[in-house]
N, C-alpha and C positions, 0 to 999 in steps of 0.2 A: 495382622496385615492391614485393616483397615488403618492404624496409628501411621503406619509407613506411610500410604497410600495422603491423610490426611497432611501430612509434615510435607511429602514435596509435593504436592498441590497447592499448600499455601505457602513454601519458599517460591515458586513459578510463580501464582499472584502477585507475591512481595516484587518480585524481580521484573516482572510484566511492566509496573507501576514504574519502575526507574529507566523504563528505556529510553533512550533521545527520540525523538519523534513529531508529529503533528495532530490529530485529532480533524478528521474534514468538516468536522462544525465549526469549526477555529478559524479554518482558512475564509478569507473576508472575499465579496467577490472584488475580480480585480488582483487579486495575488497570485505568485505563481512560485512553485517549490520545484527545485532541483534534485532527482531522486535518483542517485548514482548507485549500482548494482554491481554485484561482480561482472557481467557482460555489460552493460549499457548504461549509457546516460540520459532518465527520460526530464521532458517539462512538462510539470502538470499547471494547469490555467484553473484558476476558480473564473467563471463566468455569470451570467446573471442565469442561464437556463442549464448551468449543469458543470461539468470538468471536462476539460478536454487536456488528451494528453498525447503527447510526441516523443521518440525518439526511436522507435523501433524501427529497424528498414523492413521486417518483415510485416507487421499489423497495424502501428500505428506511424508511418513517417515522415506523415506533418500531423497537424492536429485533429484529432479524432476523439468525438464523446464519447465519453465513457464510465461505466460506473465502479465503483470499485467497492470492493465487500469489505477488504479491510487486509489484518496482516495476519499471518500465520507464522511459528516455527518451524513449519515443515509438515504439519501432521493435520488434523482435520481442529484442533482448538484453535478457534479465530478470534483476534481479538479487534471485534465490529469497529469500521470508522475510523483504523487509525493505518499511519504510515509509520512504521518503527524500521530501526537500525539495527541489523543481526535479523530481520524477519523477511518474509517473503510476502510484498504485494500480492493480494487477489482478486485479478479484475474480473468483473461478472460479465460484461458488455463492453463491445466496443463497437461503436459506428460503422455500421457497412461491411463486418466482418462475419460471418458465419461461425458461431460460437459452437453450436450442434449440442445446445445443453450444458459446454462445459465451459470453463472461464480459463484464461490464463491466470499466471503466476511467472511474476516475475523471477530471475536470480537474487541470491541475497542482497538484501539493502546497504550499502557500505556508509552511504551518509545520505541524511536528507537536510534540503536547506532550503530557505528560504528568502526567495531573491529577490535584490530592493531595485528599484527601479532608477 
């Protein structure tokens, strides 16, 4: 069991490594990434005091700071700091919104980009 358990643990690594995505240490301030989901269209802003991000009409729908923990597959292994494609945003905070401990999570990521000015 553990041989199994080790084989697709490190195929999911190998695979994690190749996803299209961002890294938020990457993002320089002043840039802003277009992160299009199966429901929605957000904009995330690198600023000098943090991210702020829009598109949501429910929680975010103009700019709101926000923290973001990272991406998930769907299950509780996060892969910290990043925006991937096929994965699900996990925001930990967002400005002014009453999170009650728990964070959202976006819909699937369909593409994330990065937009020039």
């Amino acid at each position: 069991m553990a041989k199994i358990f080790e084989r697709t643990l490190n195929r999911e690594t190998e695979a994690a490594e190749r996803i299209p995505g961002f890294f938020l240490k990457d993002i320089l301030v002043g840039e802003k990434l277009r992160i299009t989901t199966k429901n929605t269209e957000y904009i995330l802003e690198h600023r000098e005091d943090g991210f702020y991000m829009s598109g949501s009409p429910e929680w975010c729908p103009t700019q709101k700071k926000v923290i973001i923990s990272g991406s998930t597959w769907g299950g509780s292994a996060i892969k910290v700091g990043f925006i991937g494609e096929g994965m699900f945003l996990e925001i930990t905070s967002i400005q002014g919104a009453d999170m009650a401990g728990n964070g959202k999570t976006t819909s699937a990521i369909e593409k994330v980009e990065k937009l020039e000015d």
